[in-house]
C-alpha positions in Angstrom: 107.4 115.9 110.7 108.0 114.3 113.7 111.8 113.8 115.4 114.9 114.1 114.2 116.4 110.6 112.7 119.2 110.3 115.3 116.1 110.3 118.1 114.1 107.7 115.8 116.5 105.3 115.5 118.4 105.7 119.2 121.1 107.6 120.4 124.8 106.3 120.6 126.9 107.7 123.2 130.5 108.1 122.8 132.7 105.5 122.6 130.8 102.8 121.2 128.2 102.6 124.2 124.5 102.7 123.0 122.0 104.6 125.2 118.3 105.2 124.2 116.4 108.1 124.2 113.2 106.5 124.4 109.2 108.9 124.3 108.0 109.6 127.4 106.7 106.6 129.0 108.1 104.0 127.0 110.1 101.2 128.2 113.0 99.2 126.6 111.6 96.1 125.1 113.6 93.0 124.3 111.8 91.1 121.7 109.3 91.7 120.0 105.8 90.4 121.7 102.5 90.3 119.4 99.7 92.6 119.9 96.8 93.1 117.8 93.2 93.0 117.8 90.7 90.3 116.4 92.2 86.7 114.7 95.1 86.4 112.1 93.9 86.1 109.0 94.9 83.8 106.1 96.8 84.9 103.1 95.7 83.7 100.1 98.1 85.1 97.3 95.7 84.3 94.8 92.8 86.7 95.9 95.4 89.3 97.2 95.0 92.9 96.2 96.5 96.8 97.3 94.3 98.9 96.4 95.0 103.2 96.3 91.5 105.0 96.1 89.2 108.0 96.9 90.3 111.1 96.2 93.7 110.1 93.1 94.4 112.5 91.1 92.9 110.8 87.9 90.0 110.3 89.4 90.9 106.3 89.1 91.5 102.9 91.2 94.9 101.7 91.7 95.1 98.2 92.1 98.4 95.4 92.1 98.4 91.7 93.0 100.8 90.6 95.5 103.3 89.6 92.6 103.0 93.3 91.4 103.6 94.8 94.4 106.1 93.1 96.2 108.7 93.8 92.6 108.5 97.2 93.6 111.3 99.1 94.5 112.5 97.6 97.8 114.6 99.5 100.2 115.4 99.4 104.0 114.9 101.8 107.1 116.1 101.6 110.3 113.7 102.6 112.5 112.1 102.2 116.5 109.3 101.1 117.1 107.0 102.7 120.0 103.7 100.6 121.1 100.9 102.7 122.9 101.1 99.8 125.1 104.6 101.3 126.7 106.8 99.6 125.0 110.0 100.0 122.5 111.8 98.0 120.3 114.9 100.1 119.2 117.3 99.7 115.9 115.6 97.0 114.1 115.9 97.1 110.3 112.4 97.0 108.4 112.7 96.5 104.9 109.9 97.1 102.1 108.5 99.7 99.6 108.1 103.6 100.6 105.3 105.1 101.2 106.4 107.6 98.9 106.6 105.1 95.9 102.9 104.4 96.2 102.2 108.2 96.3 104.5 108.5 93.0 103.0 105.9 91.1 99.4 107.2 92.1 99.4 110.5 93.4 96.4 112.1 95.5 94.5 114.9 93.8 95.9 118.4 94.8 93.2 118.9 97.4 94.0 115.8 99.5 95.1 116.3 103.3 94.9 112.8 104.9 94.9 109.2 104.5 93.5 106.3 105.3 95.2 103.1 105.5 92.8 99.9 105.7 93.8 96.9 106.3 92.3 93.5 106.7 88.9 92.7 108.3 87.8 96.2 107.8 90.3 97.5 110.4 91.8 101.4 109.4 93.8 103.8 110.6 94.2 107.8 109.8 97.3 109.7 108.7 98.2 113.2 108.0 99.3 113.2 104.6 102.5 114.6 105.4 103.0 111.6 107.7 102.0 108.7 105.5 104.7 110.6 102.7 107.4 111.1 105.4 110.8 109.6 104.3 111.0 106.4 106.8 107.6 105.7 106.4 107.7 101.9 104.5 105.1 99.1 103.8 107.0 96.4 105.2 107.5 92.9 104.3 111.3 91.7 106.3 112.1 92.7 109.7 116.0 92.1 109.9 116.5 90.6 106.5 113.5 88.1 107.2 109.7 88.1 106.0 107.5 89.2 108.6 105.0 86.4 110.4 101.8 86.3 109.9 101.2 87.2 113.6 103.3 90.5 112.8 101.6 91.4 109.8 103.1 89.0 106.6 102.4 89.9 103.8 102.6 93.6 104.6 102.4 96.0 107.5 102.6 100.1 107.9 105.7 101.4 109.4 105.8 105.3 110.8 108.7 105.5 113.1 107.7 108.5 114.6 104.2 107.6 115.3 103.0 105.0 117.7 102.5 101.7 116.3 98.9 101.1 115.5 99.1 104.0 113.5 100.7 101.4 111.3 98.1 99.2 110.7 99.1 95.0 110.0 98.0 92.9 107.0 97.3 96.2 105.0 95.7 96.4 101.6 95.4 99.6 100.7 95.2 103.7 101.0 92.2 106.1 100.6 92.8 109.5 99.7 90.9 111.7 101.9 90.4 115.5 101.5 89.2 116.0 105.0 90.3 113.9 108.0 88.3 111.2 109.3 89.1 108.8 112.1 90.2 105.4 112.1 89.1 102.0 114.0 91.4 103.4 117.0 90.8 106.6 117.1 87.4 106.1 116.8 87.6 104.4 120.4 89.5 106.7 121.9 93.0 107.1 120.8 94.7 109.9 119.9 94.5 111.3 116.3 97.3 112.0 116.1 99.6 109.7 117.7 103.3 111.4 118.4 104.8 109.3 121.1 107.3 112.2 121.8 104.4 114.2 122.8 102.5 111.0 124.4 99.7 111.6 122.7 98.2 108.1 123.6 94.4 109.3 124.1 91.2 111.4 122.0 90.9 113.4 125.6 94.4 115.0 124.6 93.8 116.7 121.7 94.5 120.1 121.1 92.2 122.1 118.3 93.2 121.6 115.0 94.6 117.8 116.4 91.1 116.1 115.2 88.6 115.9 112.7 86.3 119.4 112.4 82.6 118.2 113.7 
């Protein structure tokens, strides 16, 4: 699914000098500004919970505290990150726990195509299976060796480098299983389903059959 690593993460040209191959209609971003919808909310460690649902394939709730889930298996990724707002941050190093280990430790039942990821407030967002279990895709806690802000998502935010950013919801707590597709908060308002910023698919008017939800 989506682009080859060495298009994720930026091109180097030869001899040392770095060149960017950013998505159509993206522009190089230094910094990292905050964008997100509705207020910050408070963490509150205590009443903290991730939560995998729906469709598993015992038929059960998967639930860890923020102790729990923060010992598991950490790793790194470096990855870009493209904002539906036109801009990209390039080559930072988000570090967390895989997508992948959540599916592991609770796997979907065999019949499950999507997910969806919620996150605080209510606030969700829709991903092809094959896209939330991609091999970059990370619940992140660091950017660049440090814990993310709470403005950026602390204590945990989606990654999918080769989707656009809100398809990587902040202040997540947890995944339902879905066997048919639904849309998310987004999507619902008119974003794409999809959300492949090397094909710009920024808006719901964009989608090709088989790109959306069956009516």
């Amino acid at each position: 699914m989506g682009q080859p690593a060495e298009r994720e993460s930026g091109e180097r040209a030869s001899g040392g000098a770095a060149r960017f191959d950013l998505p159509p209609g993206q522009r190089l971003q230094k910094g990292w500004p905050v964008t997100h919808y509705g207020p910050v909310p408070k963490f509150r460690p205590e009443r903290w919970e991730f939560r995998v649902f729906g469709a598993t394939a015992d038929g059960e709730k998967h639930c860890w505290n923020h102790e729990e889930f923060t010992a598991l298996p950490y790793t790194t990724v470096e990855a870009d990150l493209h904002c539906v707002t036109k801009f990209s941050m390039v080559g930072a190093e988000w570090g967390g726990i895989p997508a992948r280990t959540v599916v592991d430790i609770a796997p979907p039942a065999p019949d499950v195509t999507h997910v969806m990821v919620w996150a605080e407030y209510g606030f969700s967002s829709n991903l092809r299976l094959a896209d939330f279990t991609s091999e970059r895709a990370l619940f992140a806690t660091h950017k660049d060796g440090e814990l993310l802000t709470a403005e950026h998502g602390f204590p945990l935010r989606l990654i999918v480098p080769h989707l656009y950013a809100w398809k990587g919801p902040k202040w997540v707590r947890g995944v339902e299983y879905m066997t048919a597709d639904r849309r998310g908060f987004w999507e619902e308002r008119g974003y794409h389903n999809v959300g492949d910023p090397w094909k710009e698919q920024r808006y719901s008017y964009q989608e090709e059959p088989g790109e959306g939800p069956e009516l």
